[in-house]
LUMVOTI-294338 format. One record per residue (C-alpha): x negated, y negated, z. Coordinates in nm, 3 decimals. Last residue first. Layout:
<sites>
<site X="X" Y="Y" Z="Z"/>
...
</sites>
This chain:
<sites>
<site X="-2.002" Y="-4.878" Z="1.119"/>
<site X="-1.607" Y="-4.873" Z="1.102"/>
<site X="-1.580" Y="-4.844" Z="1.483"/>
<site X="-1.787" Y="-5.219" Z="1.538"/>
<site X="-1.529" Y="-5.345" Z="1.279"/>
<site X="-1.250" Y="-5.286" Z="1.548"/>
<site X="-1.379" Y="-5.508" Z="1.765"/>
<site X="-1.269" Y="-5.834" Z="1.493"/>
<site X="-0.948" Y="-5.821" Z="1.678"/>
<site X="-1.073" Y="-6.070" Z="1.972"/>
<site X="-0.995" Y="-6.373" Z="1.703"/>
<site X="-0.614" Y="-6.228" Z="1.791"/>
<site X="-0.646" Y="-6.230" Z="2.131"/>
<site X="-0.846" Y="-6.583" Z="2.172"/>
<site X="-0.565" Y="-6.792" Z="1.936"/>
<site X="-0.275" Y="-6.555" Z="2.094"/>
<site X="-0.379" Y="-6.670" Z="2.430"/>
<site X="-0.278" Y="-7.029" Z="2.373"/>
<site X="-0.512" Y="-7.261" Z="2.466"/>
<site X="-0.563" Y="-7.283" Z="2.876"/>
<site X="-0.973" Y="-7.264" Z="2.890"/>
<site X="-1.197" Y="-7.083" Z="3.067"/>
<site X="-1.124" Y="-6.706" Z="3.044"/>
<site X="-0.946" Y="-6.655" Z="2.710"/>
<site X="-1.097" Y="-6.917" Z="2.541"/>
<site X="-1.448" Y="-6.775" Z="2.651"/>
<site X="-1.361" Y="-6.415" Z="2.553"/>
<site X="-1.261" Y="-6.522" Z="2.233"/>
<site X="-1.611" Y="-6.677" Z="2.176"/>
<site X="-1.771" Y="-6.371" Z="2.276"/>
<site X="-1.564" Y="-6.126" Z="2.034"/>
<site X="-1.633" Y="-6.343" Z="1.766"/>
<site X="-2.006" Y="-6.300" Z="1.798"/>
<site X="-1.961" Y="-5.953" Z="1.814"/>
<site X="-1.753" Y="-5.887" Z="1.521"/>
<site X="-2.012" Y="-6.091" Z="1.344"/>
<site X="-2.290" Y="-5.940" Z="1.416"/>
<site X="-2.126" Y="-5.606" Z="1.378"/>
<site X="-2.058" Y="-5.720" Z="1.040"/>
<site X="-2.398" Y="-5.809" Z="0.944"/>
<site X="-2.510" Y="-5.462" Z="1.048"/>
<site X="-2.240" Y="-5.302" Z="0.778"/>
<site X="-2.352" Y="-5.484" Z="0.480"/>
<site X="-2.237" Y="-5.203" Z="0.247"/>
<site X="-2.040" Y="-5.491" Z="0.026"/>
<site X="-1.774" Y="-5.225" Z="-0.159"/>
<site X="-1.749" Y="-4.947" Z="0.120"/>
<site X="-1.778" Y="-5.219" Z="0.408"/>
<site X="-1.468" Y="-5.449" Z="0.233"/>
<site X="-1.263" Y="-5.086" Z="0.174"/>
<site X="-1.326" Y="-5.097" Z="0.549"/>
<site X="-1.168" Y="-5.372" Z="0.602"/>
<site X="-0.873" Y="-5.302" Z="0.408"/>
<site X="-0.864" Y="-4.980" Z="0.591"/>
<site X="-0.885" Y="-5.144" Z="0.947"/>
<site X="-0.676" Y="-5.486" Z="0.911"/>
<site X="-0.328" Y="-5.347" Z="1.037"/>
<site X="-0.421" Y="-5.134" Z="1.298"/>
<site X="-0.685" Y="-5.390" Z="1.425"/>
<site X="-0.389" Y="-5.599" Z="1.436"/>
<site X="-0.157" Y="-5.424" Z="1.659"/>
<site X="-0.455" Y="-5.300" Z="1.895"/>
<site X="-0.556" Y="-5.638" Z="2.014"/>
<site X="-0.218" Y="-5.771" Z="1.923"/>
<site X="-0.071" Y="-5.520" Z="2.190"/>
<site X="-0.171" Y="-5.730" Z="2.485"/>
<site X="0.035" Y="-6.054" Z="2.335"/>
<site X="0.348" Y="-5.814" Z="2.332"/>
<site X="0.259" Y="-5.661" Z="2.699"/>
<site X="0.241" Y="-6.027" Z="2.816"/>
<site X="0.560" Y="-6.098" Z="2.617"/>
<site X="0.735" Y="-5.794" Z="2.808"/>
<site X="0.604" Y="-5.816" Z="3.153"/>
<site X="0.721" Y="-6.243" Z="3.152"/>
<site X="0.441" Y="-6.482" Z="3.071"/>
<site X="0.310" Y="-6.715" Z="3.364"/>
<site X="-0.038" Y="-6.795" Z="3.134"/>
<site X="-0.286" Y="-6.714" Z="3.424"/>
<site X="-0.027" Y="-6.468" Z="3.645"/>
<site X="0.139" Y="-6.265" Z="3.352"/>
<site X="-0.138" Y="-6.261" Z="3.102"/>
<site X="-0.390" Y="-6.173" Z="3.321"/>
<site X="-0.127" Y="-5.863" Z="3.460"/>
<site X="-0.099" Y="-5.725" Z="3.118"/>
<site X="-0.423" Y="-5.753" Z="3.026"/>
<site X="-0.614" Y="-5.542" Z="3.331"/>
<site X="-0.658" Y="-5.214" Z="3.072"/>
<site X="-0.728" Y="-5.442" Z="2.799"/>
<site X="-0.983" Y="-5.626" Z="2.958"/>
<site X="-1.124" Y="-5.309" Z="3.088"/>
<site X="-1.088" Y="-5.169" Z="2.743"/>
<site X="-1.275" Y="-5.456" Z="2.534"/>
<site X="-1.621" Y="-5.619" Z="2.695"/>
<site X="-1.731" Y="-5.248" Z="2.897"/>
<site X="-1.648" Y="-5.095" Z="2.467"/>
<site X="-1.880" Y="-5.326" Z="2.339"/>
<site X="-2.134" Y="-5.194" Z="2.541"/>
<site X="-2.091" Y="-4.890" Z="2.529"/>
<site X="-2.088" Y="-4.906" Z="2.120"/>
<site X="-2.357" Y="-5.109" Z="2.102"/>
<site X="-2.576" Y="-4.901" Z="2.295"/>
<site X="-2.451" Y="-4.608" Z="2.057"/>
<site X="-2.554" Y="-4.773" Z="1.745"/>
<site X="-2.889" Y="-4.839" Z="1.909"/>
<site X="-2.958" Y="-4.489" Z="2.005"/>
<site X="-2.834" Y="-4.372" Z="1.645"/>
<site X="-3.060" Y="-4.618" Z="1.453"/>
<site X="-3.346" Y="-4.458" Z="1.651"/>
<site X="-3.302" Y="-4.114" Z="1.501"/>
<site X="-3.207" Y="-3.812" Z="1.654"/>
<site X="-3.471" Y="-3.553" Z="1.678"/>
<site X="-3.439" Y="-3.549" Z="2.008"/>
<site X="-3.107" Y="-3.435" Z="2.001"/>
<site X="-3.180" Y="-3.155" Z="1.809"/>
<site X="-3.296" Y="-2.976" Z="2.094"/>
<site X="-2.902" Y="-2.885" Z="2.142"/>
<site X="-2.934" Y="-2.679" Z="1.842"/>
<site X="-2.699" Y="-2.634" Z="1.553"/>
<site X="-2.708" Y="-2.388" Z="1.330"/>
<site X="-2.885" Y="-2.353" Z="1.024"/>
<site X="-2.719" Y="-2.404" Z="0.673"/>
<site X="-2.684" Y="-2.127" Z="0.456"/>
<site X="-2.347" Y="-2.039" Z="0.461"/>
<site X="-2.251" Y="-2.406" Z="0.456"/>
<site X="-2.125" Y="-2.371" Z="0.127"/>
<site X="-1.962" Y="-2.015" Z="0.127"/>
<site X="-1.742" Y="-2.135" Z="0.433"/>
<site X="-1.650" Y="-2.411" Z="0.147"/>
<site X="-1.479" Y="-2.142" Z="-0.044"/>
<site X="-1.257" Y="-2.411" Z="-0.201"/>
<site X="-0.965" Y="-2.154" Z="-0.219"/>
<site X="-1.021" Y="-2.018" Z="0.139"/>
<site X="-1.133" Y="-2.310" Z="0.322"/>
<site X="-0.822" Y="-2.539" Z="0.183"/>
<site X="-0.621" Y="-2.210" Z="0.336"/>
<site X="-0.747" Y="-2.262" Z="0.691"/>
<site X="-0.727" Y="-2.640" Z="0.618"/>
<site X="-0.365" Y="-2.642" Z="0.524"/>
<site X="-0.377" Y="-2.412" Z="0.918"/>
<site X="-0.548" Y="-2.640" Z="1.119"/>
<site X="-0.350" Y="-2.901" Z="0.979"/>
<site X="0.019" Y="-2.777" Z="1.076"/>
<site X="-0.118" Y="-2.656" Z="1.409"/>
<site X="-0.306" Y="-3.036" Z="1.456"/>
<site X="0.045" Y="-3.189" Z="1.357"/>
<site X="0.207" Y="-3.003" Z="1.612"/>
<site X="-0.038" Y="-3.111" Z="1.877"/>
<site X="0.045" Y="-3.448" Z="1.792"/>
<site X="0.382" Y="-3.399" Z="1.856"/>
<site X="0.310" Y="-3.255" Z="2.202"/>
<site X="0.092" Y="-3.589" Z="2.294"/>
<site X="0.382" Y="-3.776" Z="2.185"/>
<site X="0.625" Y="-3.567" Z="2.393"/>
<site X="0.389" Y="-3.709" Z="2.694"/>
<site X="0.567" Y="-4.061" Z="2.699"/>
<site X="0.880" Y="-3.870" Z="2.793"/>
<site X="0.703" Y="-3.772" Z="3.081"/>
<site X="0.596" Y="-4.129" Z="3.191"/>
<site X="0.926" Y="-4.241" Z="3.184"/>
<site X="1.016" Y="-3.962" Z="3.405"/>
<site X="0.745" Y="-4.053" Z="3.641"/>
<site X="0.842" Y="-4.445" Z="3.672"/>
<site X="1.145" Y="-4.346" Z="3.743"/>
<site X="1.041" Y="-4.096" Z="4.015"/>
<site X="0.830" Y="-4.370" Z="4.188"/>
<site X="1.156" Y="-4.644" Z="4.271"/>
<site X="1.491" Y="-4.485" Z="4.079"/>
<site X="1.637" Y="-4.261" Z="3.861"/>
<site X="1.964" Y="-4.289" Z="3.630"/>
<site X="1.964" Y="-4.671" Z="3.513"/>
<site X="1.585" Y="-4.732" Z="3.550"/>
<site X="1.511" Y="-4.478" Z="3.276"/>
<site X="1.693" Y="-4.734" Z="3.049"/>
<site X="1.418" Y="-4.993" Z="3.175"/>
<site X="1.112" Y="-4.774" Z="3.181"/>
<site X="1.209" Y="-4.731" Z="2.786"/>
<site X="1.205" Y="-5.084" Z="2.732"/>
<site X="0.866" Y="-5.120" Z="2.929"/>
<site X="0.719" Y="-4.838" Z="2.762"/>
<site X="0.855" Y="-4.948" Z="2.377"/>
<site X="0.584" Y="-5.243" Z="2.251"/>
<site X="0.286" Y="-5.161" Z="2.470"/>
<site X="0.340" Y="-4.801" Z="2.345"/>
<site X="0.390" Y="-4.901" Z="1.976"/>
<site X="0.027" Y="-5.100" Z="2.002"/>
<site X="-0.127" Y="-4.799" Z="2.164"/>
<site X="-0.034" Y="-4.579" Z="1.926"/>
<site X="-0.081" Y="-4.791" Z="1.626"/>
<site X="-0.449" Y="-4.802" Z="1.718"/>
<site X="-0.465" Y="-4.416" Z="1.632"/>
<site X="-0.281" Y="-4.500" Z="1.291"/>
<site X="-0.501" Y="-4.794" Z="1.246"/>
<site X="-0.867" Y="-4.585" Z="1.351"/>
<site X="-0.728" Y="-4.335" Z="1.088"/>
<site X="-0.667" Y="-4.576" Z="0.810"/>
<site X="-1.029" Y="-4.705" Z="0.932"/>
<site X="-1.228" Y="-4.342" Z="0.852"/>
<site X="-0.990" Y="-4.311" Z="0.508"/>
<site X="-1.200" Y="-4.644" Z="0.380"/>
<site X="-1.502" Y="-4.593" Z="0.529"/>
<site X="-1.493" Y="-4.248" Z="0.395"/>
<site X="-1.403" Y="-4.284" Z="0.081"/>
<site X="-1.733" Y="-4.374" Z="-0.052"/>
<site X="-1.856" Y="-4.070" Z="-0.017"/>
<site X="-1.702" Y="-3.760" Z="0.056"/>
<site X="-1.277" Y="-3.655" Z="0.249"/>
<site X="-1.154" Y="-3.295" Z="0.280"/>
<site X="-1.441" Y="-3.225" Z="0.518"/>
<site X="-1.592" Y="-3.547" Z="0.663"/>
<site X="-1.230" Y="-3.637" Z="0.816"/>
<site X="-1.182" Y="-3.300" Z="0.973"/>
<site X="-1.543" Y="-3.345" Z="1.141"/>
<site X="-1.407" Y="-3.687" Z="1.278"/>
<site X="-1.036" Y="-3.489" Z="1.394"/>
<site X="-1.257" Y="-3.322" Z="1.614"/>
<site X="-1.509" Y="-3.599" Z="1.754"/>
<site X="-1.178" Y="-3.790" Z="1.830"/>
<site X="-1.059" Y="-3.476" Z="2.018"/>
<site X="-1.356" Y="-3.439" Z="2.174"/>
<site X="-1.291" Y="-3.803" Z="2.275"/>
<site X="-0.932" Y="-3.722" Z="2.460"/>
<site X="-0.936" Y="-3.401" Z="2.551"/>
<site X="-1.189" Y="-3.390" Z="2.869"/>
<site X="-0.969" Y="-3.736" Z="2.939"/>
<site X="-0.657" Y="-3.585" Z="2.979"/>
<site X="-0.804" Y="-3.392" Z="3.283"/>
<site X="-0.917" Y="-3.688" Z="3.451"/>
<site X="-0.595" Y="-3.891" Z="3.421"/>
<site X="-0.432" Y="-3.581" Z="3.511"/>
<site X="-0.685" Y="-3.516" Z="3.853"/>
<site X="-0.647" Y="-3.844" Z="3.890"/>
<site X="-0.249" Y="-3.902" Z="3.938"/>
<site X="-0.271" Y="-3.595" Z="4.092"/>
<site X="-0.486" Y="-3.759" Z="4.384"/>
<site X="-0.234" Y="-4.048" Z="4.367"/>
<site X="0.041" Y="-3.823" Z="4.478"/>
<site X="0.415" Y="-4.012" Z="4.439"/>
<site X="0.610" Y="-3.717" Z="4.322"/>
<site X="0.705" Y="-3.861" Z="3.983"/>
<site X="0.324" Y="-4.020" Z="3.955"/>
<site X="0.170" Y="-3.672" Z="3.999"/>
<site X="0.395" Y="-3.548" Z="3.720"/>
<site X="0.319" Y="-3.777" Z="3.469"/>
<site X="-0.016" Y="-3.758" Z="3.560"/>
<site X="-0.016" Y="-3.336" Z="3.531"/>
<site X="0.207" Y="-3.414" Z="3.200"/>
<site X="-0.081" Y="-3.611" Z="3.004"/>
<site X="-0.335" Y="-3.404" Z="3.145"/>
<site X="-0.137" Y="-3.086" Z="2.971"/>
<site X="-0.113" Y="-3.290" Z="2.671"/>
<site X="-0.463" Y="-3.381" Z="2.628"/>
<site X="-0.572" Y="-3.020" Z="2.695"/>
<site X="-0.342" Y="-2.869" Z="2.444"/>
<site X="-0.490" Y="-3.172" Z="2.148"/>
<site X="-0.865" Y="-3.020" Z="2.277"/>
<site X="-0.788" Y="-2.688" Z="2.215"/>
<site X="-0.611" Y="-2.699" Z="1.883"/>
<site X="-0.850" Y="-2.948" Z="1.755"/>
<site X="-1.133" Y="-2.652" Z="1.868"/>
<site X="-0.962" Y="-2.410" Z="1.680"/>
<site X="-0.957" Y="-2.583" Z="1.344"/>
<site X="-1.297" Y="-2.789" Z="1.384"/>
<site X="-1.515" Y="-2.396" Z="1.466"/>
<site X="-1.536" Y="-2.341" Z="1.818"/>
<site X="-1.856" Y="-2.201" Z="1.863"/>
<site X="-2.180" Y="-2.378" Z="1.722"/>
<site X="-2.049" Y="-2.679" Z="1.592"/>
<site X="-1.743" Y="-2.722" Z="1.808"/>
<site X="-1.866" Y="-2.631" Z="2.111"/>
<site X="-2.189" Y="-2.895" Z="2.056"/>
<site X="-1.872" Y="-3.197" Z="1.963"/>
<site X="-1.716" Y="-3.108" Z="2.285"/>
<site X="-2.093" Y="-3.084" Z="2.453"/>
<site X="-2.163" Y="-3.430" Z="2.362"/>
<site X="-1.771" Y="-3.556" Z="2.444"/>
<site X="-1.829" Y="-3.361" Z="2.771"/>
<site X="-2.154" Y="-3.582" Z="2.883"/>
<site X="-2.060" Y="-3.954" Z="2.949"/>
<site X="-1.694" Y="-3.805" Z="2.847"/>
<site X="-1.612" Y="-3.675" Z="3.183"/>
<site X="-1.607" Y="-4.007" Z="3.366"/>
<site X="-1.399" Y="-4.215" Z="3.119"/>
<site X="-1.078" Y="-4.112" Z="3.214"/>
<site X="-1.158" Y="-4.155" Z="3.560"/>
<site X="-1.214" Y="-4.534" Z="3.449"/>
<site X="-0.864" Y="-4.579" Z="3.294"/>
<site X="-0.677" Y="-4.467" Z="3.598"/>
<site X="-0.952" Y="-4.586" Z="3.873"/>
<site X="-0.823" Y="-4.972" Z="3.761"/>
<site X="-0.515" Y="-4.867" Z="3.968"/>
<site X="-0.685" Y="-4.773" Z="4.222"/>
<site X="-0.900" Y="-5.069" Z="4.239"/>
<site X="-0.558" Y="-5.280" Z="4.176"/>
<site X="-0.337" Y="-5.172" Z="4.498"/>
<site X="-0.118" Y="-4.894" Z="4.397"/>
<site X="0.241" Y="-4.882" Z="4.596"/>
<site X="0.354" Y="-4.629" Z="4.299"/>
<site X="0.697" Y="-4.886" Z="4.236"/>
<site X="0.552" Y="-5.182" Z="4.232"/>
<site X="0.187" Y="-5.167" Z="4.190"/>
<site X="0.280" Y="-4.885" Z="3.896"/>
<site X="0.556" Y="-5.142" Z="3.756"/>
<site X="0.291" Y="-5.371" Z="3.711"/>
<site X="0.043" Y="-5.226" Z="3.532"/>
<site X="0.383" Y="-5.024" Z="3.264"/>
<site X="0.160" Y="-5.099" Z="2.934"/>
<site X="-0.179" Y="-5.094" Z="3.126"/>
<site X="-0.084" Y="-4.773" Z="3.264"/>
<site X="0.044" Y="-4.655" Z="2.957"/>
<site X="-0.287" Y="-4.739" Z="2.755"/>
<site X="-0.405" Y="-4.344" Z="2.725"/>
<site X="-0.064" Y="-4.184" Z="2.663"/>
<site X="-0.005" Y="-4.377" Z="2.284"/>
<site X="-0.379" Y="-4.383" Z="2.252"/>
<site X="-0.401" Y="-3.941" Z="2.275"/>
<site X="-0.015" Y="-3.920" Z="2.070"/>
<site X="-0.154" Y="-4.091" Z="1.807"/>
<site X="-0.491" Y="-3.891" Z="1.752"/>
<site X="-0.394" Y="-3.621" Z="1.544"/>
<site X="-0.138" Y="-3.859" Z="1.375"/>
<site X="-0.373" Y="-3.989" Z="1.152"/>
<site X="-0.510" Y="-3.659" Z="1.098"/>
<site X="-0.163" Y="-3.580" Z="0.958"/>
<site X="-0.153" Y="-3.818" Z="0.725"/>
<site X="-0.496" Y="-3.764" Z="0.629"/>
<site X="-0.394" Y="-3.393" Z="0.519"/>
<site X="-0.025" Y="-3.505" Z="0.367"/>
<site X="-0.279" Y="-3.793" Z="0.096"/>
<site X="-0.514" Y="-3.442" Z="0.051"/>
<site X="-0.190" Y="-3.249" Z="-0.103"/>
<site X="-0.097" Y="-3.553" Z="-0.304"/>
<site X="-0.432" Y="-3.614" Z="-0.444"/>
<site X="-0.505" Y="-3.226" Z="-0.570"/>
<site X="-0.821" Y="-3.064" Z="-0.395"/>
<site X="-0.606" Y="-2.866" Z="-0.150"/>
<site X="-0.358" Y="-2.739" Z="-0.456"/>
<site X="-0.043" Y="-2.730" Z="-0.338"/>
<site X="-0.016" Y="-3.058" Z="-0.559"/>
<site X="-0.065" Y="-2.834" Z="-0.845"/>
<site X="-0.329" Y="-2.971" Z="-1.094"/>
<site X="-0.586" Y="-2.774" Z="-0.988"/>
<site X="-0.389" Y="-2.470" Z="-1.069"/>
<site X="-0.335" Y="-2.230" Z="-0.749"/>
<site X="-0.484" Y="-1.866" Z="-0.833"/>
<site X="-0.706" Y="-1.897" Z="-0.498"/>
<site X="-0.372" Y="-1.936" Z="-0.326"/>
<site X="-0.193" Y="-1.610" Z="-0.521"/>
<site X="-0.487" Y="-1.418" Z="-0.423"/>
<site X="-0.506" Y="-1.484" Z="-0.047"/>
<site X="-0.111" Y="-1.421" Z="-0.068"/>
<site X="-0.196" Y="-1.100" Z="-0.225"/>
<site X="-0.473" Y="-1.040" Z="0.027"/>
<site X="-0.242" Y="-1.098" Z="0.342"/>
<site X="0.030" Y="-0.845" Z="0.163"/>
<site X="-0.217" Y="-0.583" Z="0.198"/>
<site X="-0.142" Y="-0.320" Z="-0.065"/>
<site X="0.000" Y="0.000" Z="0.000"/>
</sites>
């Protein structure tokens, strides 16, 4: 009897080019970055609720503003080392399918162990969430990075690499823009910590429909490996080895300085913006959360077109300049003078240029 795995096998690698079930066909690539866009959605959407809901945690949660600020720096605790070894696993064991899988399933289980510890009111669970949603979150970035590299060469990159960055920003612009709304319908059938829970559960479906997407993916890619034979194509290359590091080159160390710190100038601020806005420029939670958002909102917007502009000028250093230099004068508006905050938020939004280099 024949193996019906092989005659589906065969009927895949007997796919005309031209068929847009082809992997190498536009349309069929165009549904594979859509759904890397989304790989990360659900991971910004959950990571900037605190910041979306900072006053409603002080509120109804009782937390005093270290502890709160210990919600978005727990997060960042594991990945000084585990987003190294998270991109190592996937490398050498893991493989980019399974290890998407893996990292997406941890992301949503932290997401629900904080939503959880903030219905019942136990800060330590609030942590050990927050801590455990951030092992997923930058392996996961790392991930859907190798996916990007694989179905996507050359000069495209900068350009698909920033449509991703806006998807993954448009999480955390939509969740500044629907958590209070949503807290505020919750508000109707729960009340004081356990509303603030429940609203923080519903935020997790994200996470789960980003998972989705990641099964749906891992498996077009499964079959993209199969009729492209790209397994064949790496064959010979050697494996990864954690010596390797050292034979990283200096650009990389300074790239990465930049990156940290740029990124002590952006997600503290970020994290804390809600409550700035509210007390310096006496806005109400919802048009501090809106002016918050155009941080993310625009970077969303401006990210492929900007980096078509990389892929067609290649001056990426001169860029970074800039981004910083425009960073540090919107800072100073922000902080010492009274001009409207949308002036110093939205010349902030040149940060994102810093992730296209």
């Amino acid at each position: 009897m024949d193996n019906p795995d092989s005659n589906t096998n065969s009927r895949s690698m007997m796919e005309p080019p031209n068929s847009w079930c082809h992997p190498a066909h536009k349309v069929h690539r165009f549904v594979a970055l859509i759904l890397m866009c989304f790989l990360c959605f659900g991971s910004y959407f959950c990571y900037d609720t605190p910041g979306a809901l900072a006053d409603n945690f002080k509120s109804d949660s009782s937390l005093n503003t270290s502890q709160f600020a210990l919600l978005y720096s727990i997060y960042s605790w594991p990945n000084v080392v585990l987003c190294f070894i998270g991109g190592y696993l996937i490398d050498r064991y893991f493989g980019v399918r399974l290890g998407t899988i893996i990292y997406m399933s941890i992301l949503f289980v932290g997401a629900v162990v904080f939503a959880f510890g903030v219905y019942i009111n136990k800060f330590w669970l609030m942590i050990l969430g927050r801590f455990i949603f951030g092992i997923g979150g930058e392996s996961l970035q790392v991930a859907v990075n190798n996916y990007v590299v694989l179905w996507f060469k050359g000069k495209e990159l900068n350009m698909v690499f920033g449509l991703q960055l806006s998807f993954s920003r448009f999480g955390s612009t939509v969740n500044f823009w629907v958590m209070e709304p949503i807290y505020r319908w919750v508000a109707h059938y729960y009340g004081g910590y356990e509303r603030l829970g429940v609203t923080l559960f519903l935020a997790s479906l994200t996470c789960l429909g980003s998972l989705i997407c990641g099964l749906i993916l891992g498996w077009m890619d499964h079959r993209a490996e199969k009729i492209l034979e790209r397994s064949e194509e790496h064959a010979n290359e050697p494996p990864f080895r954690l010596l390797d590091v050292l034979n990283f080159k200096t650009v990389f160390w300074l790239v990465s300085v930049i990156c940290v710190a740029y990124y002590l100038a952006i997600f503290p601020f970020i994290a804390l913006g809600k409550l700035f806005f509210e007390r310096k420029f006496d806005f109400s939670p919802q048009d501090a959360n809106t002016v918050n958002s155009m941080v993310y909102f625009l970077s969303a917007a401006l990210s492929p077109f900007f980096g078509i502009l990389i892929d067609k000028t290649g001056r990426n250093v001169t860029w970074v300049i800039l981004s910083i230099i425009t960073t540090i004068g919107s800072h100073f508006l922000l902080a010492f003078t009274f001009v409207n905050p949308y002036v110093g938020v939205v010349s902030k939004n040149s940060y994102f240029l810093i992730f296209l280099l």
